[in-house]
N, C-alpha and C positions, 0 to 999 in steps of 0.2 A: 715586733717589739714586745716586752713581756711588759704586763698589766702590775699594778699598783696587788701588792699580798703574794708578788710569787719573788722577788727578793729579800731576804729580810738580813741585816747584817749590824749587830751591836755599835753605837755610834757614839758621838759627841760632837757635831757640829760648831762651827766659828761664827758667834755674829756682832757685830759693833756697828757705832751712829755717833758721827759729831756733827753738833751743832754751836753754831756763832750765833747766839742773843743779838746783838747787834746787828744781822743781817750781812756783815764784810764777807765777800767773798775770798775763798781759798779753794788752789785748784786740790785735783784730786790725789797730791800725792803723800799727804798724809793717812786717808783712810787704806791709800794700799798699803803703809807699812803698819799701820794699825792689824789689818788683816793676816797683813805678811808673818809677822811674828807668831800667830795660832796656826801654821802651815799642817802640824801633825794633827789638828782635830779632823781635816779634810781627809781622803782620797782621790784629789782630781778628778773626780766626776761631778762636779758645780761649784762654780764660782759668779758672783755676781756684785753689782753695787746700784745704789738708788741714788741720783743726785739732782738737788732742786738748784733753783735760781739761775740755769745754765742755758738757759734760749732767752735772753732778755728782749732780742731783738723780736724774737714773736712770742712774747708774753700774750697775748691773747688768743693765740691759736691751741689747736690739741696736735699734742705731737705724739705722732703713732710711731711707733718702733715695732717691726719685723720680723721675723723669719719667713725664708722660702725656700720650698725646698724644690725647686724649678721655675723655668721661664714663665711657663706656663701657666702654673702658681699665682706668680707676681702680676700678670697679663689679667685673668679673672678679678684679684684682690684689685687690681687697680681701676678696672671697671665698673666693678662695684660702689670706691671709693668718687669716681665721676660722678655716678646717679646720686647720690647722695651727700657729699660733702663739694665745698668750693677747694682746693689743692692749692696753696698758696706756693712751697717749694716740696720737693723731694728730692732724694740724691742718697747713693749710699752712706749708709754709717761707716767715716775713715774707721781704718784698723791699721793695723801692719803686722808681717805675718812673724813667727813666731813659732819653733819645733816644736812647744809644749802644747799648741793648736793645733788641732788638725780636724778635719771633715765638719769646718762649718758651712754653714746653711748660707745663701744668698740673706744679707741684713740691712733693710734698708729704713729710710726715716719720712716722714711726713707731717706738713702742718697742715690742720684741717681747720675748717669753719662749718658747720653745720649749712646745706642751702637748706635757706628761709623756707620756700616752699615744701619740701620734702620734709622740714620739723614741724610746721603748722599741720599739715597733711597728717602725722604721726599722731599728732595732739598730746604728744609727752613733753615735760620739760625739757631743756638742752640735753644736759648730762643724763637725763635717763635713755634720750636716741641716742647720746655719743654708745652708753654703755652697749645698749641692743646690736648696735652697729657691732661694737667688737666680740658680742658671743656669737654673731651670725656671720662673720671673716673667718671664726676660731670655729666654728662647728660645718659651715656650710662648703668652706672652700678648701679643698683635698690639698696639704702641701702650706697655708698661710697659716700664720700664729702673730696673734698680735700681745704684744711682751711688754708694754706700754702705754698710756692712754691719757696722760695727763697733760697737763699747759707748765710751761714752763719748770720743767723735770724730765727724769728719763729713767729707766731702766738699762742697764749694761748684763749682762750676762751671755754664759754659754758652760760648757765641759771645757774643765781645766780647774788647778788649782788658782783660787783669785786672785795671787798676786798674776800671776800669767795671763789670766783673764781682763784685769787691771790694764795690764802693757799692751794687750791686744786690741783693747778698744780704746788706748790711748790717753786714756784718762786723767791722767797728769796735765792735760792741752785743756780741759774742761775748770771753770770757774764757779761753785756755787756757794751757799749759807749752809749747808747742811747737807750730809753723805751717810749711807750708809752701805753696809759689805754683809758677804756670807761666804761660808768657805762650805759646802756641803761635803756631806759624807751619810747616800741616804740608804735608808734603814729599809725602806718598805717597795722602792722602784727602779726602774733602772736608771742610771744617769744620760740624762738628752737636754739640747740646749734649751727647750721650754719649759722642761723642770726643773730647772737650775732657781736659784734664789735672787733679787727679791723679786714677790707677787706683787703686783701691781694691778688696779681699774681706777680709771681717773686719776683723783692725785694721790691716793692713798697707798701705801706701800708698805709692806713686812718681811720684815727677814725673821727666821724661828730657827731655834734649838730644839731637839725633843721628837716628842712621836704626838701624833692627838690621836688617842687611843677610839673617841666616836666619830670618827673621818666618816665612816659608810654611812652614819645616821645622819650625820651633817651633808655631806654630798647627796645624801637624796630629798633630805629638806629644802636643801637650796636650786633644787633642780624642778622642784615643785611649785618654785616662785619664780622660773623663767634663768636661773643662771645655769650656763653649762659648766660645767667640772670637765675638762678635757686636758689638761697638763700634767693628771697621771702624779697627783701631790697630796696629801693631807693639807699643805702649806695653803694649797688655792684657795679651800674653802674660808679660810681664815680670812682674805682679801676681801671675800665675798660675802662675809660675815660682817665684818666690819662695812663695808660699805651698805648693806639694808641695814644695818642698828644705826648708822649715823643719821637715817632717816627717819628713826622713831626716837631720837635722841637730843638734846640741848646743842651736844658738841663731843667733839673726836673722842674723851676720854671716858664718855659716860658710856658711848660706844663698845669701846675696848673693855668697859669692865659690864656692858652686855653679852659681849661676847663672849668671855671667860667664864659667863652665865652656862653657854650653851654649850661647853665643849670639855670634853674631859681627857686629861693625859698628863704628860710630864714635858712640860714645857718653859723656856723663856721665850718673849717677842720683844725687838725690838719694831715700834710702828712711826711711820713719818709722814705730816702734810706740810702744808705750806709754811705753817704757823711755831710746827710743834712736834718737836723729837721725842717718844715715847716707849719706855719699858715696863714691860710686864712679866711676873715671874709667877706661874701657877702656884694654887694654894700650897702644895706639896712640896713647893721648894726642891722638887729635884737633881734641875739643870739651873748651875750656878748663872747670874749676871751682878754684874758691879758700874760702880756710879762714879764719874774721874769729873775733875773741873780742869778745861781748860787753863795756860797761862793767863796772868793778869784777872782773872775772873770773867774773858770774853764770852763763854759759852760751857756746852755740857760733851761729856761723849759718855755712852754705856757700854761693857764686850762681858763676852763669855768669862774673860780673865783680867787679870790686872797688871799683866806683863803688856795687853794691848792698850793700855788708857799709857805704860812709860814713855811708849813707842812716839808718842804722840805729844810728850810733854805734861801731860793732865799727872793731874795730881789726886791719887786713889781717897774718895770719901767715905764709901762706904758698900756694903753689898746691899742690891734690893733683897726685903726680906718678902721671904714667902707668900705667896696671894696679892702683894703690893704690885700699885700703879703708880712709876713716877712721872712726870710733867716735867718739860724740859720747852721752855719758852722766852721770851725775850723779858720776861719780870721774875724768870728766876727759876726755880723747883719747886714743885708741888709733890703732894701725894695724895691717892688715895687707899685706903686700909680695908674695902668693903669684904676683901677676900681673905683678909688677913685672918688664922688660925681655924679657917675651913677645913682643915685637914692635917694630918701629923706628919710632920716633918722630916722629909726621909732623901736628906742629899746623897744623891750617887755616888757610891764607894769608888767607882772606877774615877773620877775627877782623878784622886787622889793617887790613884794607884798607876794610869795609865795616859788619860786623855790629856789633862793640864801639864805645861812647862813648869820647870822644877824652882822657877825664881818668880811664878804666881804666887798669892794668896789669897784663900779661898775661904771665907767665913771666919778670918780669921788665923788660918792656919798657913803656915808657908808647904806648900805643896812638897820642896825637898826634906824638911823637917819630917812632916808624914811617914815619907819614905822611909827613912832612915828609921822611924817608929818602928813601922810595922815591919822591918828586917829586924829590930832588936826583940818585939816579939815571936814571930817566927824561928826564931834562935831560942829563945828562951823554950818556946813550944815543944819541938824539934830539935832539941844540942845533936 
């Protein structure tokens, strides 16, 4: 398999997050046509979704999601999982199959509980053994990937475009408060079911646009505090970023604008916990995101475009502006401005020209209007 810096291919990836303030469940088949509509930002090499509130019934357990890439695999990973956690259920992850699927990986599911003895024995908090546990599944066992690790949430992903990805893992059948999608198309690696979008440790999940230009510096920082980088992403380190700043932080969003601290490129994130749907759009404003309200004023959703907030009902607010963090929780929209004007303003001419549907708008502009421009220039250039 070829390593992260030996494919590189001009992009625009797809990402969006709706959330219900309220808490009301909805299954997943709004966020696949949210997704479904950015189809051209993709290539079918990743597609994925993050959806909370959907195990109610073992809201207290950690549900591990899978890959395997043999029996054998599964056989180690699950003995592992004996020595060290109590298995309350496991069973594969339903799918159904589907021509635009092909050569996936053995996927399967797990609710774990921490044994008492084995966390006391560790002398780490819960969630800091849950995390160890899953870099030591993800580095230690040849063929296991753990793609999941939170309580009552999940990661869904694989290769495919995401609305296919979407049908395959059935997602429509799933009920939660809050979803989110990615339609990749990557830039710097190959496409494989564990670099697919979103990243996920614990409950914390991100889906990204963009490139992060200090990935090398970031993945060896974080590997110097015990995290492994093995899914072959710029994206991961971003998970794993977020998750050490939540630890020297108030709360999630002081987090994400630590983070933005430490990384530089041309990026949006969409980020999700339990509480709280969150976007962030690098100083530079590069890679467009926009800000939709829900019907009735129930909730928030953010996408790449604003053909994906129609899809859905929502009703287009506004674009995040450059360096801004918005807050999307049950008392409403926040923001934060700390990155606002850190850098000059240099939106992707490609949106315009190539990447975006022709009935988006994008800062403003209707994407086929654009068009239509810059062919009457071109004429004028050029008669």
């Amino acid at each position: 398999m070829r390593k992260e810096g030996q494919v590189r291919i001009p992009s625009g990836c797809a990402i969006a997050g709706i959330f219900d303030k309220s808490g009301a469940r909805m299954n997943g088949e709004a966020i696949i046509e949210s997704i479904a509509v950015m189809h051209d930002r993709s290539n079918g090499l990743g597609g994925g979704f993050a959806a909370y509130g959907i195990y109610p019934e073992y809201k207290d357990y950690y549900a591990f999601h899978l890959f395997y890439d043999s029996t054998a695999a599964r056989k180690e990973c699950e003995d592992f999982l004996d020595r060290h956690f109590d298995m309350i259920n496991l069973s594969k992850i339903p799918t159904r199959k589907l021509k635009a699927i092909t050569d996936e990986p053995m996927i399967w599911r797990y609710f774990l509980t921490p044994l008492p003895s084995k966390l006391a024995d560790s002398q780490l908090d819960e969630r800091e053994f849950v995390a160890r546990c899953v870099f030591r599944i993800n580095t230690g066992i040849d063929g296991a990937h753990v793609f999941s690790s939170g309580k009552n949430m999940g990661v869904f992903k694989g290769v495919g475009y995401p609305e296919d990805v979407g049908r395959f893992y059935r997602l429509e059948e799933y009920e939660g408060y809050c979803f989110t999608a990615h339609g990749r198309y990557p830039t710097n690696t190959p496409g494989w079911w564990g670099g697919a979008h979103p990243f996920a440790l614990l409950d914390y999940s991100v889906v990204h646009n963009g490139e992060i230009s200090s990935y090398d510096a970031n993945r060896r920082a974080m590997e110097m505090h015990g995290y492994a980088c093995t899914l072959q992403t710029d994206t991961e380190v971003i998970a794993y970023l977020l998750t050490q700043n939540r630890l020297l932080t108030p709360n999630i969003e002081m987090a994400v604008s630590r983070t933005m601290d430490d990384i530089e490129g041309a990026y949006s994130l969409v980020i999700m916990t339990h509480t709280k749907l969150i976007a962030a759009r690098a100083p530079n404003g590069f890679r467009p995101l926009c800000i939709g309200e829900l019907p009735d004023g129930n909730g928030y959703a953010f996408a790449s475009e604003s053909c994906a907030l129609d899809a859905v009902g929502a009703k287009f607010v506004r674009d995040v502006r450059p360096g801004e963090i918005v807050i999307a929780d049950r008392n409403g929209l926040r923001t934060m401005e700390d990155h606002c004007g850190a850098a000059p303003h240099t939106m992707c001419v490609f949106e315009y020209i190539y990447f975006a549907r022709p009935d988006s708008v994008i800062e403003g502009t209707c994407v086929h209007e654009a068009r239509l421009q810059a062919g009457r220039f071109l004429a004028q250039e050029h008669p």
